[in-house]
C-alpha positions, -999 to 999 in steps of 0.1 A, spaced: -741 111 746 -734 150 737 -760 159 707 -747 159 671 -738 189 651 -741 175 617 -752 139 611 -749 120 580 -760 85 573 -743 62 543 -762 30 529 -736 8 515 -753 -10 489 -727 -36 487 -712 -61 516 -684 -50 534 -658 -70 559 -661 -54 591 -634 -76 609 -601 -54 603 -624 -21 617 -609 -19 649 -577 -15 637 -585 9 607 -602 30 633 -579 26 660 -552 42 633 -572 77 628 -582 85 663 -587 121 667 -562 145 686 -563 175 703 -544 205 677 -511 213 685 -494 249 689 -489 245 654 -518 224 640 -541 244 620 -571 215 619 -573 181 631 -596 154 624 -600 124 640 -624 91 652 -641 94 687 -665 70 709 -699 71 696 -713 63 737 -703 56 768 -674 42 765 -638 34 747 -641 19 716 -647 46 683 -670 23 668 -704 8 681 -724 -17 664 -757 -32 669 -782 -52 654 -759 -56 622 -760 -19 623 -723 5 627 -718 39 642 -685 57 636 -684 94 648 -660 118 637 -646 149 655 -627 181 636 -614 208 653 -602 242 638 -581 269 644 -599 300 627 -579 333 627 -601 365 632 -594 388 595 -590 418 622 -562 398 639 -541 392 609 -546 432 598 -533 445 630 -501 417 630 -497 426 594 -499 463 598 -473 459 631 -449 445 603 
């Protein structure tokens, strides 16, 4: 398992139905940016393994992965100033 960037942990305070995750997660599965994707934001496998979600001991894991095109300030100048 790669080591996490950011984590965050939520405590629901209230019951929720876990039965329709699968599919809910299956939906927003992260994909690679496109030629002419800016960002991109997805779910991927939290270990070893296929599915995006892993429970345990009444416990869920979801990981999320974002990717970003960032365009250097010094970049844009010199395309701008070619224009």
């Amino acid at each position: 398992m790669k080591p996490f960037n950011n984590f965050v942990v939520y405590r629901l305070t209230r019951e929720v139905d876990l039965s329709s995750l699968p599919d809910q997660v299956s939906v927003n599965e992260f994909k690679p940016l496109g030629d002419h994707d800016m960002s991109s934001m997805g779910f991927v496998p939290s270990v070893a393994g296929e599915n995006l979600y892993y429970s345990r001991l009444g416990k869920t894991l979801l990981t999320i992965k974002k990717e970003e095109k960032i365009i250097p300030g010094a970049f844009l100048k010199k395309e701008l100033a070619k224009r």
